[in-house]
C-alpha positions as a Markdown table, in Angstrom:
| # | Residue | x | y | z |
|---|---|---|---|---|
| 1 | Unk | 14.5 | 13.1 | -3.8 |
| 2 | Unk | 15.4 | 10.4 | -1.1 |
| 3 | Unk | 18.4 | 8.4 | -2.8 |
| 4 | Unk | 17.3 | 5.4 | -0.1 |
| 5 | Unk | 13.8 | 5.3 | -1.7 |
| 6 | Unk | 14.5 | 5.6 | -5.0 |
| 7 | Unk | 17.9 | 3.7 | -5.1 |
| 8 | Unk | 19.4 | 6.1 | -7.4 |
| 9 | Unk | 20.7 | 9.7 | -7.9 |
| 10 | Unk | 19.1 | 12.6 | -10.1 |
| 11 | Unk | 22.7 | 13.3 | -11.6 |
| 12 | Unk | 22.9 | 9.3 | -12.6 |
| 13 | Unk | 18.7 | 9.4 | -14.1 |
| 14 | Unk | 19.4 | 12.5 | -15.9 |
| 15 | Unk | 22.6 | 11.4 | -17.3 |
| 16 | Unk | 21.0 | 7.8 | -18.4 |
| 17 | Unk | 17.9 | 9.7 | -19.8 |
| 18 | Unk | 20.6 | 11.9 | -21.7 |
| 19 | Unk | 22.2 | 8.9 | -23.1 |
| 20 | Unk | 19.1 | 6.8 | -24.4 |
| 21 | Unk | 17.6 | 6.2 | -27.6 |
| 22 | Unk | 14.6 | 7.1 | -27.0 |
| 23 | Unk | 14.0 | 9.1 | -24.1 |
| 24 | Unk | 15.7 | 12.4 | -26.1 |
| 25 | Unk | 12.9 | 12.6 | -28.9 |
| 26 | Unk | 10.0 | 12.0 | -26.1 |
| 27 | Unk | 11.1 | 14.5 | -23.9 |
| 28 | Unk | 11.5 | 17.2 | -27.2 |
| 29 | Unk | 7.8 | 16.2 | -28.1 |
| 30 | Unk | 6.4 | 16.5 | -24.6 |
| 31 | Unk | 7.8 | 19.9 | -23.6 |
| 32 | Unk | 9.6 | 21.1 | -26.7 |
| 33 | Unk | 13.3 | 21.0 | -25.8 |
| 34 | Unk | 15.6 | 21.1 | -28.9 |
| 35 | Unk | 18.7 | 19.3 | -26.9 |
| 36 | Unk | 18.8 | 15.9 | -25.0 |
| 37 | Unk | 21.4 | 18.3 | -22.8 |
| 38 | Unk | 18.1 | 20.4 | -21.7 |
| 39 | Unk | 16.9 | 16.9 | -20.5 |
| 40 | Unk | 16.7 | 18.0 | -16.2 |
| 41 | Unk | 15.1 | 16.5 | -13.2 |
| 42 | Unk | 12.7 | 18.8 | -13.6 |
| 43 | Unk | 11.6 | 17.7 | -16.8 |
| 44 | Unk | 11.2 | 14.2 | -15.4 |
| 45 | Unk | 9.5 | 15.1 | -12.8 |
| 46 | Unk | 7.0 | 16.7 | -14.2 |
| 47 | Unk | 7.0 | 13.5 | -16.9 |
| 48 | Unk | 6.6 | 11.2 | -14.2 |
| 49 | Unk | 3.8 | 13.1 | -11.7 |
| 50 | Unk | 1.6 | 13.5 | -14.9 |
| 51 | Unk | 1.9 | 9.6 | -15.8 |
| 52 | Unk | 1.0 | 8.5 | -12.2 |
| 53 | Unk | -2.2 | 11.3 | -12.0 |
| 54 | Unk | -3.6 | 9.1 | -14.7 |
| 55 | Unk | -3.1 | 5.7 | -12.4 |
| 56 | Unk | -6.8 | 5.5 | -11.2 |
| 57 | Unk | -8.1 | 2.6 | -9.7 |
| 58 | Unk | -12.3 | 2.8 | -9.8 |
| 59 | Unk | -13.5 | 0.2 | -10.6 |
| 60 | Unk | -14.0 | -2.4 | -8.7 |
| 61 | Unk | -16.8 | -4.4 | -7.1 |
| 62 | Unk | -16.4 | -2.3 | -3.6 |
| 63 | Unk | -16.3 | 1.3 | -6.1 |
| 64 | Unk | -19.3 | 0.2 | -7.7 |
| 65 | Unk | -21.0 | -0.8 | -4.4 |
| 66 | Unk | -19.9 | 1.9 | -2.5 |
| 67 | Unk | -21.3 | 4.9 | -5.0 |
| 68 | Unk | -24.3 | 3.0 | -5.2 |
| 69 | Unk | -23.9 | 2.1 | -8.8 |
| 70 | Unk | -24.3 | -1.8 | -9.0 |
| 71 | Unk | -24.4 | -4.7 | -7.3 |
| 72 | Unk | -24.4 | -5.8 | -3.4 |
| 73 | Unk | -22.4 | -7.6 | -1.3 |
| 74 | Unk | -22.3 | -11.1 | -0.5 |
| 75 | Unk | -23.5 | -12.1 | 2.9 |
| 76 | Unk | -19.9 | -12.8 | 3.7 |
| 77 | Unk | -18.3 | -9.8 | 1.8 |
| 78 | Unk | -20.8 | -8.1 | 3.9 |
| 79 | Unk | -19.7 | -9.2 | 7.2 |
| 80 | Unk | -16.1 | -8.8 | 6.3 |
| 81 | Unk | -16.8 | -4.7 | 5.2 |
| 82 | Unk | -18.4 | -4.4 | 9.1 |
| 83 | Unk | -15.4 | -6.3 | 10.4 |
| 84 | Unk | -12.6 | -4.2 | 8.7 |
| 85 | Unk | -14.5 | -1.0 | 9.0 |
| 86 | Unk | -15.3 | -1.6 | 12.6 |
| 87 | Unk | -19.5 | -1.5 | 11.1 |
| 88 | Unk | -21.3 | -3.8 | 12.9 |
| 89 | Unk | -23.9 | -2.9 | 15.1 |
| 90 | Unk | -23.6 | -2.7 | 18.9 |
| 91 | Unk | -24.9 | -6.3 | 20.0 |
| 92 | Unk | -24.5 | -8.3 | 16.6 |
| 93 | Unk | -21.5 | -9.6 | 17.5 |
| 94 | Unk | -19.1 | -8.9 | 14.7 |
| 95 | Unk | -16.0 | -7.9 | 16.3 |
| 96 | Unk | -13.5 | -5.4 | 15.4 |
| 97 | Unk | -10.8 | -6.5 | 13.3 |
| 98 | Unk | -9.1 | -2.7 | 13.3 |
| 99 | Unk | -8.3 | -2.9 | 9.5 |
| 100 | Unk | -9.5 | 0.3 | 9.0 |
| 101 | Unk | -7.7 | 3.1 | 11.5 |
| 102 | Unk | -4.5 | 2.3 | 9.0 |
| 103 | Unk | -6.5 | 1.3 | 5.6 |
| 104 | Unk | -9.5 | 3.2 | 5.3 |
| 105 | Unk | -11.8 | 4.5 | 2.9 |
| 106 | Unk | -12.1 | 5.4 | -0.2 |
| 107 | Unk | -8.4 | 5.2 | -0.9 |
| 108 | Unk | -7.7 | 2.5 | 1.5 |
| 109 | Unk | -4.8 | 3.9 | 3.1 |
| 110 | Unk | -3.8 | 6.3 | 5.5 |
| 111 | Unk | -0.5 | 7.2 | 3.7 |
| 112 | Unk | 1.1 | 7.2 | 7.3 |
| 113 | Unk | 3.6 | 5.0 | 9.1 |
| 114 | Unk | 3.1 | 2.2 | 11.5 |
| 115 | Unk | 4.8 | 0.1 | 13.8 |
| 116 | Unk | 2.4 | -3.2 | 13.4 |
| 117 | Unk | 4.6 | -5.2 | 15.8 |
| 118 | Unk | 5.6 | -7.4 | 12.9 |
| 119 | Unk | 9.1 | -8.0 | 14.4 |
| 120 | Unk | 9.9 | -9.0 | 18.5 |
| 121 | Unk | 12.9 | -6.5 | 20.1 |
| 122 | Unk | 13.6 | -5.3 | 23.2 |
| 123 | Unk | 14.2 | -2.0 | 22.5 |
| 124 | Unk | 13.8 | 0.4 | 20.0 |
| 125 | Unk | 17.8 | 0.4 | 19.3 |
| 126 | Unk | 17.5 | -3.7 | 18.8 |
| 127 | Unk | 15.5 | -2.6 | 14.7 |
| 128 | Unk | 17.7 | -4.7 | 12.4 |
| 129 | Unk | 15.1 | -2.8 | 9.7 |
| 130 | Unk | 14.9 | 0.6 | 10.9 |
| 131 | Unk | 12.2 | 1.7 | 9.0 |
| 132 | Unk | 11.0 | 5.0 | 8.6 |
| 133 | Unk | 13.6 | 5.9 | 11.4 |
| 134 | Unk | 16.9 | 4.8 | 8.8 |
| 135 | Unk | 15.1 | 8.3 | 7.4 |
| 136 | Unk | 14.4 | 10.3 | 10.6 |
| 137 | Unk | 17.2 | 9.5 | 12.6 |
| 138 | Unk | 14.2 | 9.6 | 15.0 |
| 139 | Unk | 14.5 | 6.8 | 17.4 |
| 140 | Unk | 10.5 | 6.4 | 17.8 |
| 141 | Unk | 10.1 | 6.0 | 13.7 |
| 142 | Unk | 12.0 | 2.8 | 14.1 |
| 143 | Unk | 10.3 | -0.2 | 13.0 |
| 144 | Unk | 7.6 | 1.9 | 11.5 |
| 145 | Unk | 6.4 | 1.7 | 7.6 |
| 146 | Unk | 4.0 | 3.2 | 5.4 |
| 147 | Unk | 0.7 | 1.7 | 5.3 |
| 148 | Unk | 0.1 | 1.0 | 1.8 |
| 149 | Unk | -3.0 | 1.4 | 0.0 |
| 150 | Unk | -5.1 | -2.5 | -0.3 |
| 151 | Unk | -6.8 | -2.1 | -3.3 |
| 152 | Unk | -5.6 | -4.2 | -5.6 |
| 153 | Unk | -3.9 | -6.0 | -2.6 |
| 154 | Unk | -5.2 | -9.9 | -4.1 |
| 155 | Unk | -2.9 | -9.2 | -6.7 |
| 156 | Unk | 0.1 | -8.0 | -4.9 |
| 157 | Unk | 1.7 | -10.7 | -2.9 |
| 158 | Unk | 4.0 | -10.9 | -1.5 |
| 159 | Unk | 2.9 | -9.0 | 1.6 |
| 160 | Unk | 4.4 | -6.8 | 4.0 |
| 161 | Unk | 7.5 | -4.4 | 2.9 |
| 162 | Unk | 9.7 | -7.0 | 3.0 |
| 163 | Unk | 7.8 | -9.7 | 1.2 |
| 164 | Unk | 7.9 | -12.4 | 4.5 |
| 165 | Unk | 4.7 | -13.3 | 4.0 |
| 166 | Unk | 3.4 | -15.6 | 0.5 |
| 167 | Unk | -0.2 | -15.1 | 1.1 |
| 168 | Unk | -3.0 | -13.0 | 2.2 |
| 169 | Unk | -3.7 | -15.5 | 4.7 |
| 170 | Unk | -0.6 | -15.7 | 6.1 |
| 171 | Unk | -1.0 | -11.9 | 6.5 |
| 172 | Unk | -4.6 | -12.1 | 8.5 |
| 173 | Unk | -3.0 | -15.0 | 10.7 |
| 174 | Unk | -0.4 | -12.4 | 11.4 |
| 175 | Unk | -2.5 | -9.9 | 12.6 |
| 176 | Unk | -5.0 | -12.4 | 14.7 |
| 177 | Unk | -2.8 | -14.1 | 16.5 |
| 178 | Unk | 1.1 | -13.0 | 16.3 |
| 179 | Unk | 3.0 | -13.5 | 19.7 |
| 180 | Unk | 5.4 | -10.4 | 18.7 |
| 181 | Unk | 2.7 | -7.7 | 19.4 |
| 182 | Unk | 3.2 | -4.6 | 21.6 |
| 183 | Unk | 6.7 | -5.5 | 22.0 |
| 184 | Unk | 8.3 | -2.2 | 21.4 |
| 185 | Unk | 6.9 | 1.4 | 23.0 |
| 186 | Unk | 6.0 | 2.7 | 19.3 |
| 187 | Unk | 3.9 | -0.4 | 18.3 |
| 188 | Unk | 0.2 | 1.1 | 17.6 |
| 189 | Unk | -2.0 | 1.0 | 20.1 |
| 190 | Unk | -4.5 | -0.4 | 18.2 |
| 191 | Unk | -2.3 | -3.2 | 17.2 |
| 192 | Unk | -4.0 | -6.2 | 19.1 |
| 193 | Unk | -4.4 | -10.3 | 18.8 |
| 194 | Unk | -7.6 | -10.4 | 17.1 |
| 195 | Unk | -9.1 | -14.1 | 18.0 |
| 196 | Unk | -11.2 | -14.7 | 14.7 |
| 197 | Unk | -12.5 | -17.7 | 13.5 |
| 198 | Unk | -11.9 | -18.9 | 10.5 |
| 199 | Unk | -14.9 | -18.6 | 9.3 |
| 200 | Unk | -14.2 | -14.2 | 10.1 |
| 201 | Unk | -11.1 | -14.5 | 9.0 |
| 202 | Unk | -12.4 | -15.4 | 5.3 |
| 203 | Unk | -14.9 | -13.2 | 5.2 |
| 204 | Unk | -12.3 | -10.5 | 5.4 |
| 205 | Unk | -10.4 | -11.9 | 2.6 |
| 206 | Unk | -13.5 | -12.5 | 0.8 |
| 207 | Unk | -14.2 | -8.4 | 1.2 |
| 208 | Unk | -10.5 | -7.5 | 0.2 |
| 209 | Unk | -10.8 | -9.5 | -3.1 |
| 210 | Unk | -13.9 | -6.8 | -4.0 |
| 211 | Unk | -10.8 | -3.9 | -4.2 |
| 212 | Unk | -9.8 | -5.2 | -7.1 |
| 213 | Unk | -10.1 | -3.9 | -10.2 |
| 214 | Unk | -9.3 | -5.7 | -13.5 |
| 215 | Unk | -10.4 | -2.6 | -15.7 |
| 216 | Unk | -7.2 | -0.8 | -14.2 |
| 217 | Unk | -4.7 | -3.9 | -14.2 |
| 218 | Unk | -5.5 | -4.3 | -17.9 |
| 219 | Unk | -5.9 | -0.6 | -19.1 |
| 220 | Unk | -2.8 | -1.1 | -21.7 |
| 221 | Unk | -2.2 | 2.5 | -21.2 |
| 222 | Unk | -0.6 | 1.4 | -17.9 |
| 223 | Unk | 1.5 | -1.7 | -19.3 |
| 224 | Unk | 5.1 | -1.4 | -20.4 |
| 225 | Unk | 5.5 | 0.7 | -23.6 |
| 226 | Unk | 9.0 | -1.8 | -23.8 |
């Protein structure tokens, strides 16, 4: 119930759910009120949790390969799994692009916060975007965000929680060779130039374009009922 995440109050969503047209007669269907008054936060929240356990995402290329149930990866989807997973084998020469420790498998997040270095300070204090610290008040959680889940991610854009970046290649380039990283104490560790070629850095995006899944962007129980 964060009023910074959700940019609203439950006292102003309750009263606009009181007020609508239509959300009155869903709510008496769904749990059998007989009053838009009896309309709570409660109510909605139960409303909204069931919607979003139905939001499953399946079905795409890397599900199918992954449980073994079709198909195989291209030679380059290939190398770009072993890359972001850290899979290749000792020797072969496919380097570590450490995509995984925040964006791993199956759900392709870790649900945690990160400092990625994206922005250069000198301090901790020196966070125009505070981060998860505006939520803290922790001075450590500043400059740190949630890593979000990547399936899907070829379909997302713009990237990063403030939308600075237009494409997926601009994120990758980011990550191989940004100039800001391990500028602040909390940047992970694990946050590093990469030096890829272009030729690995493709490959990665060719893997990332197997998370999507069409059959859940299209499933019209998911589109706007508006």
């Amino acid at each position: 119930e964060n009023p910074i995440e959700l940019h609203d109050t439950w006292t102003n969503v309750e009263l606009k759910l009181k007020r609508s047209a239509i959300y009155p007669k869903m709510f008496r269907l769904a749990f059998g009120i007989n009053d838009r008054d009896e309309i709570t936060k409660e109510l909605a929240a139960k409303a909204i949790a069931q919607f979003e356990r139905t939001m499953l995402s399946y079905n795409s290329r890397f599900d199918k390969i992954y449980l073994r149930e079709e198909g195989i990866f291209t030679d380059s989807e290939s190398r770009g799994f072993e890359m972001f997973f850290d899979k290749g084998s000792q020797g072969s020469g496919v380097p570590d692009a450490e995509c995984g420790h925040c964006h791993n498998e199956p759900l392709m997040t870790t649900d945690d916060y990160f400092n990625n270095g994206l922005d250069s300070v000198g301090s901790l204090t020196e966070y125009v975007d505070l981060g998860r610290g505006a939520v803290t008040q922790d001075t450590f959680d500043n400059g740190k965000f949630r890593a979000p889940t990547l399936r899907n991610i070829m379909l997302t854009a713009p990237y990063m929680h403030d939308g600075r970046f237009e494409t997926i290649e601009e994120v990758i380039d980011f990550y191989n060779e940004s100039p800001n990283h391990n500028n602040a104490s909390n940047v992970d560790a694990l946050i590093r130039p990469l030096n890829l070629t272009e030729s690995q850095k493709q490959d990665i995006i060719n893997f990332l374009k197997t998370l999507t899944d069409t059959t859940f962007i299209h499933n019209p129980d998911f589109q706007s009922p508006f």
